[in-house]
C-alpha positions as CSV (number, residue, x, y, z in Angstrom):
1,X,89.4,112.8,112.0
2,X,90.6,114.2,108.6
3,X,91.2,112.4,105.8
4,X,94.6,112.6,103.7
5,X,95.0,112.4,100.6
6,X,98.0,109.6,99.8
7,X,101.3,111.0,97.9
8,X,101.3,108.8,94.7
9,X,103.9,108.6,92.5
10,X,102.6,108.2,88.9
11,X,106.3,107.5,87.4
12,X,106.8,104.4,90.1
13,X,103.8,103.2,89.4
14,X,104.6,103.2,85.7
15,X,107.9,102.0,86.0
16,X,106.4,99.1,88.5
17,X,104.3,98.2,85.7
18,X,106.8,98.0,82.7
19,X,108.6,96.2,85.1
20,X,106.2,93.3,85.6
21,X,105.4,93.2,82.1
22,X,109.3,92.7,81.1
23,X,108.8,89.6,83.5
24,X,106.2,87.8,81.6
25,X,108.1,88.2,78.6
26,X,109.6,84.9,77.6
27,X,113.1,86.2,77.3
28,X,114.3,82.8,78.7
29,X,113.6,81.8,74.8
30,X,116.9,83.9,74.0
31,X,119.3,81.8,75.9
32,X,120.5,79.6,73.5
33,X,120.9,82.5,70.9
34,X,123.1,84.1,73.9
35,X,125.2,81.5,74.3
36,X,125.5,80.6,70.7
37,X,126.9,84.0,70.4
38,X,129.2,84.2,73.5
39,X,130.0,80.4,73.4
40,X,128.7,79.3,76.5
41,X,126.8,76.5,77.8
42,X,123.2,77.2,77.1
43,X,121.9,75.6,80.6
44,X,123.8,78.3,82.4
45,X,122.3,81.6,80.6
46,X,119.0,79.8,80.6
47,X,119.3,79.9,84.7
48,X,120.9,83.7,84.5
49,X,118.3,85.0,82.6
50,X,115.2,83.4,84.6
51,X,117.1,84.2,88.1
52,X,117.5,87.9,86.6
53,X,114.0,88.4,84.8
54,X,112.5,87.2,88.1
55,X,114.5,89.8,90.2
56,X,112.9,92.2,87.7
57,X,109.8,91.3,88.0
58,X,109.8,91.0,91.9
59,X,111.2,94.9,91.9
60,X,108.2,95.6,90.0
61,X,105.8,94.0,91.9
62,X,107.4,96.0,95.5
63,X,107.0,99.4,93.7
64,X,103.8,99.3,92.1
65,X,102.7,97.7,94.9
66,X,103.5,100.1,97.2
67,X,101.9,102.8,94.8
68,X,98.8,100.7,95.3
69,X,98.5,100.6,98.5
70,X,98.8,104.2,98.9
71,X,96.1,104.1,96.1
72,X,94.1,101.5,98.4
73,X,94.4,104.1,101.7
74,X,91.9,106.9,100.2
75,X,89.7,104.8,97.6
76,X,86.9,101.9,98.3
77,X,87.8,98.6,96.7
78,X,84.7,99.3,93.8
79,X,87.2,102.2,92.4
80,X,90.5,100.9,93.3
81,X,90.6,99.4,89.8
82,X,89.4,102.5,87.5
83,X,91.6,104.8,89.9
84,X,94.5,102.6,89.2
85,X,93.8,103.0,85.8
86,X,93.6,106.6,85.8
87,X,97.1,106.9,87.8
88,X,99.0,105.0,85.0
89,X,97.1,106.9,82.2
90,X,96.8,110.7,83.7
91,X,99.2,110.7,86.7
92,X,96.3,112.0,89.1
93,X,93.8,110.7,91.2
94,X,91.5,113.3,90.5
95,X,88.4,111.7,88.0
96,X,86.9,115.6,86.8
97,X,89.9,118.2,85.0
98,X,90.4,121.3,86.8
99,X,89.7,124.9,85.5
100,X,92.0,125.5,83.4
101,X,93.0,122.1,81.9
102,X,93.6,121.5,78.6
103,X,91.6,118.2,78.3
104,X,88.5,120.2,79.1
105,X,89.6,122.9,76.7
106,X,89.1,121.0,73.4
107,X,85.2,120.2,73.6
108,X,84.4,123.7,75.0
109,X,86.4,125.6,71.8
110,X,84.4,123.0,69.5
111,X,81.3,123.9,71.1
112,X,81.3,127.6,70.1
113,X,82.9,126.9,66.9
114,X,79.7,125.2,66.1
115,X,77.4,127.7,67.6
116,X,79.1,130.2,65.1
């Protein structure tokens, strides 16, 4: 049985992320500036923006959720976490650069620069 490797969507994942961070933000501390400014009572914006932050948030969890358990399919629980990480930071799943890639390219040039 052959093993495939799970489509992952870097950008989702990001965007999944941001997402669930704008939850935990305590924009609910806003409301009574919001309806200072657009004369409203301060009760009602206070419910309309936790009932909309949470709709955020939930969004974010279902797609960086999904994009993790596409993660979860090819990788063993001990590296679901540093894979993950490398997702949101390089956008691949793939721990060692490929020939060719410029991360690798910077340490070989300074190398021969000091052999020189």
């Amino acid at each position: 049985m052959e093993q495939t490797t799970p489509s992952i969507s870097a950008p989702r994942l990001r965007v999944g992320v941001l997402l669930v961070a704008l939850w935990w933000l305590p924009v609910w501390l806003l409301a009574p500036v919001i309806a200072a400014a657009w004369e409203l009572d301060s009760t009602n914006v206070w419910i309309a923006v936790m009932v909309v932050q949470t709709v955020i948030g939930l969004v974010g969890v279902l797609v960086a959720g999904r994009q993790v358990a596409r993660i979860m399919q090819g990788v063993s629980r001990r590296q679901m976490l540093p894979t993950v990480w490398r997702v949101l930071r390089h956008g691949t799943l793939s721990a060692a650069p490929g020939p060719g890639d410029p991360a690798a390219e910077p340490h070989r040039s300074a190398a021969r620069q000091r052999s020189d």
